[in-house]
C-alpha positions in Angstrom: 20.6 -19.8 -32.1 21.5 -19.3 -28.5 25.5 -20.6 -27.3 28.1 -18.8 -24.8 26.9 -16.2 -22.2 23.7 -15.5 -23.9 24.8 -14.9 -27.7 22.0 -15.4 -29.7 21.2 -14.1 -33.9 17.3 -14.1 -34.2 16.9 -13.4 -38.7 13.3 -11.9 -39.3 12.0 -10.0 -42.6 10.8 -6.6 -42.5 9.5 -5.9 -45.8 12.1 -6.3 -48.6 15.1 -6.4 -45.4 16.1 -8.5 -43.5 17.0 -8.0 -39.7 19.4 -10.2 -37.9 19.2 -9.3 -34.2 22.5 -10.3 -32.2 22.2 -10.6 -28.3 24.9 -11.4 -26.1 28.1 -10.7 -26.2 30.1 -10.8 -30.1 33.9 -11.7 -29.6 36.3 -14.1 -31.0 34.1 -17.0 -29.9 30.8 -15.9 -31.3 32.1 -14.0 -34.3 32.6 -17.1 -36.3 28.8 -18.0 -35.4 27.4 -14.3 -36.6 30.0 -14.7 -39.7 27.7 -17.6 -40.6 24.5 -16.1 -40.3 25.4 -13.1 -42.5 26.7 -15.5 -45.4 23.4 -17.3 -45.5 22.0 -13.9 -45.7 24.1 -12.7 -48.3 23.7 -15.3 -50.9 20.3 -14.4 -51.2 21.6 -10.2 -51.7 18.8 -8.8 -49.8 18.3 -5.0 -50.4 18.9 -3.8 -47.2 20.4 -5.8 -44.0 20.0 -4.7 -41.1 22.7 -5.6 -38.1 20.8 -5.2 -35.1 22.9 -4.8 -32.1 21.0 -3.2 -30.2 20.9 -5.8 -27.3 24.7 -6.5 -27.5 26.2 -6.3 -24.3 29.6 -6.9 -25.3 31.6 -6.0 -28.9 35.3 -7.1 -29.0 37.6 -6.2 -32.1 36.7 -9.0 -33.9 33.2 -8.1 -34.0 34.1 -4.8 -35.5 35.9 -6.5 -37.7 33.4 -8.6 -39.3 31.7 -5.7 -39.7 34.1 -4.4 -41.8 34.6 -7.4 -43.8 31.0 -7.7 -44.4 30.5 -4.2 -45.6 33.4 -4.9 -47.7 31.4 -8.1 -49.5 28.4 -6.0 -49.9 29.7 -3.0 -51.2 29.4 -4.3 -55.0 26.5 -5.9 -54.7 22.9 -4.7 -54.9 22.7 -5.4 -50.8 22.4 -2.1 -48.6 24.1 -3.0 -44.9 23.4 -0.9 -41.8 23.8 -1.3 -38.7 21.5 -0.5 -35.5 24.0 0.3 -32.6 23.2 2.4 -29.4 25.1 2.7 -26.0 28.5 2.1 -24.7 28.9 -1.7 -25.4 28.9 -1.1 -29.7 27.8 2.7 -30.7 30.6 4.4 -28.6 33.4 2.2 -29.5 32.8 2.3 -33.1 32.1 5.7 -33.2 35.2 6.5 -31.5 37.4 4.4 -33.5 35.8 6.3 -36.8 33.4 3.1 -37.8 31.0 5.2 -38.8 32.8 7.0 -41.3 32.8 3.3 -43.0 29.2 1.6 -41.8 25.9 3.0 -42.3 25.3 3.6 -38.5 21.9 3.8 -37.0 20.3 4.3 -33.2 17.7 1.8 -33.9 16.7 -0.8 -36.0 13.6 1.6 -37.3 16.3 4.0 -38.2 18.0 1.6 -40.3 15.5 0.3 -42.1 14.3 3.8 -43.3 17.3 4.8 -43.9 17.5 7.6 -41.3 21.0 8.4 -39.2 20.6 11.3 -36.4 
């Protein structure tokens, strides 16, 4: 689903997960958009979802915080969520603001889906 400057969530399978790959830029506009595409994955409480952020070039705060939410929703259910972050645009912030004290946190989306933080 493409819309402003790029943004983009591409969902895929990778075995029993499923990835939803974000590009662009995640901010007040296209939060509401990625907000979407996790609820549609949600209903069907996958095992593990993966956020793949990777190729975000952009993260406000309300990005982060639908992060949070979501990690909130899926923290009684039987749905895993971890996130694939690296660089300055989404690992650094949340690392520095302690996200990753509260997210499962992952330098790639192969990480992530094995379950393997540095």
């Amino acid at each position: 689903m493409n819309g402003r400057d790029g943004f983009a969530v591409v969902r895929r399978s990778e075995g029993d997960a499923v990835v939803l790959s974000v590009t662009g830029a995640v901010d007040e506009v296209t939060a509401p958009s990625l907000a979407t595409h996790l609820d549609v994955v949600l209903t069907a409480q996958p095992p593990v979802l993966v956020v793949d952020l990777t190729a975000v070039e952009f993260m406000s705060s309300a990005g982060m915080n639908l992060l949070l939410e979501t990690q909130r929703l899926t923290a009684p259910t039987p749905t895993t969520m971890r996130v694939a972050a690296a660089g300055t645009a989404t690992s650094r912030p949340m690392r520095i603001i302690g996200l990753d004290r509260i997210l499962e946190l992952y330098s790639t989306v192969g990480d992530a889906l094995r379950g393997q933080q540095d």
